[in-house]
Every structure is written in C-alpha cells, then in structure tokens.
C-alpha positions in Angstrom: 12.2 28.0 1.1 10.2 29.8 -1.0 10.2 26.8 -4.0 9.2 24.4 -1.1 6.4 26.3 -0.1 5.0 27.1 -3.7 5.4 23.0 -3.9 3.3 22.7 -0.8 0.8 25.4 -2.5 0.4 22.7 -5.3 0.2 19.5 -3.4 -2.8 20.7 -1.7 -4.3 22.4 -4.7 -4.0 18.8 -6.8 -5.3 16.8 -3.5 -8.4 19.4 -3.6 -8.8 18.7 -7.0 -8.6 14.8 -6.5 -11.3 15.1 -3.9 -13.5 17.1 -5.8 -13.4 14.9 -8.8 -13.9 11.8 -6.7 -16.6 13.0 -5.2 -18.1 14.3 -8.2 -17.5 11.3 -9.7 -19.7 9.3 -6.8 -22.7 11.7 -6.9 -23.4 12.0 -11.0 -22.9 8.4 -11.8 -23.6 6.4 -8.5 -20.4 4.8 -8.4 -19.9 2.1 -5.9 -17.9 2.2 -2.7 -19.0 5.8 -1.4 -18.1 3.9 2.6 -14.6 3.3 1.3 -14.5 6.6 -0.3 -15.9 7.9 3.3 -13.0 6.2 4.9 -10.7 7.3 3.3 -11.8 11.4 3.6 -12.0 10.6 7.3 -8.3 9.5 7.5 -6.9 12.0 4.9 -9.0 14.4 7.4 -7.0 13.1 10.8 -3.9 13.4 8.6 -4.4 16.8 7.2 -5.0 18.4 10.6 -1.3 16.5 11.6 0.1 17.8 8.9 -1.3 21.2 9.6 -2.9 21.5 5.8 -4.8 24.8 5.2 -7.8 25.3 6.2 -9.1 25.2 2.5 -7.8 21.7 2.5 -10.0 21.2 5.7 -13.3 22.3 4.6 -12.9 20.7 1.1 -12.1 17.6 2.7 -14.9 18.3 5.5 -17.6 19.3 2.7 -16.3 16.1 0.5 -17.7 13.8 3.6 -20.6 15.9 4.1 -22.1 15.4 0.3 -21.3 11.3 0.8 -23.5 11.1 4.1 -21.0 11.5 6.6 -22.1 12.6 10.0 -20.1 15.5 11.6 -18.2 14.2 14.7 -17.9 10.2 13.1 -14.6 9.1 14.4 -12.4 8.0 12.0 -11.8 4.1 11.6 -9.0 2.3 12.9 
C-alpha cells in the first residue's frame, strides 16, 4: 500500500506542476483560451474534491483560477 500511495504522492505533485506551468504559461505570454483554461480548473476542481486530492492540490488548483479571473463561488459548467 505503501508504493500506491507514494504513486498517489506523484500524481498530484505532476498535476500541480501541470497547473502551474499552464497558468504560467497564460500570464507571461497572453496565450489564448484563458475561459477554456478556466473550465477546465473548475472541473478538475469538482473532481479533486471527489477524489478527495490534498488540500495542496486544492489551493493550487483554487489559486490557478484565481490568477485567470475566476470569481470565487462560479459554479462549474455543465
């Protein structure tokens, strides 16, 4: 159990890092499609909290859509 949570451990660490770069990505070079990028964080948002990620996962997820413009409380899309 122990090599499944350490693999758990690094899924969230590289989906953090995808996030992060993404985002970074948007901000220094203006890149189109921040709403899609928006949409996205708000559904890998409802699924985190499903999937019960950590709450690092959360807030970097919850920051991610905070830099982009997104409004606390939005509801996410269907």
């Amino acid at each position: 159990m122990r090599a499944e949570q350490a693999d758990h451990d690094l899924f969230e660490t590289l989906l953090r890092r995808a996030i992060t770069e993404c985002v970074i990505e948007r901000l220094d070079h203006g890149s189109p499609g921040a709403t899609d990028l928006v949409t996205r964080l708000r559904r890998y948002a409802w699924r985190a909290g499903q999937e019960q990620l950590s709450p690092q996962t959360l807030q970097v997820i919850a920051s991610a859509r905070r830099l982009l413009g997104d409004r606390p409380g939005t509801q996410r899309e269907s």
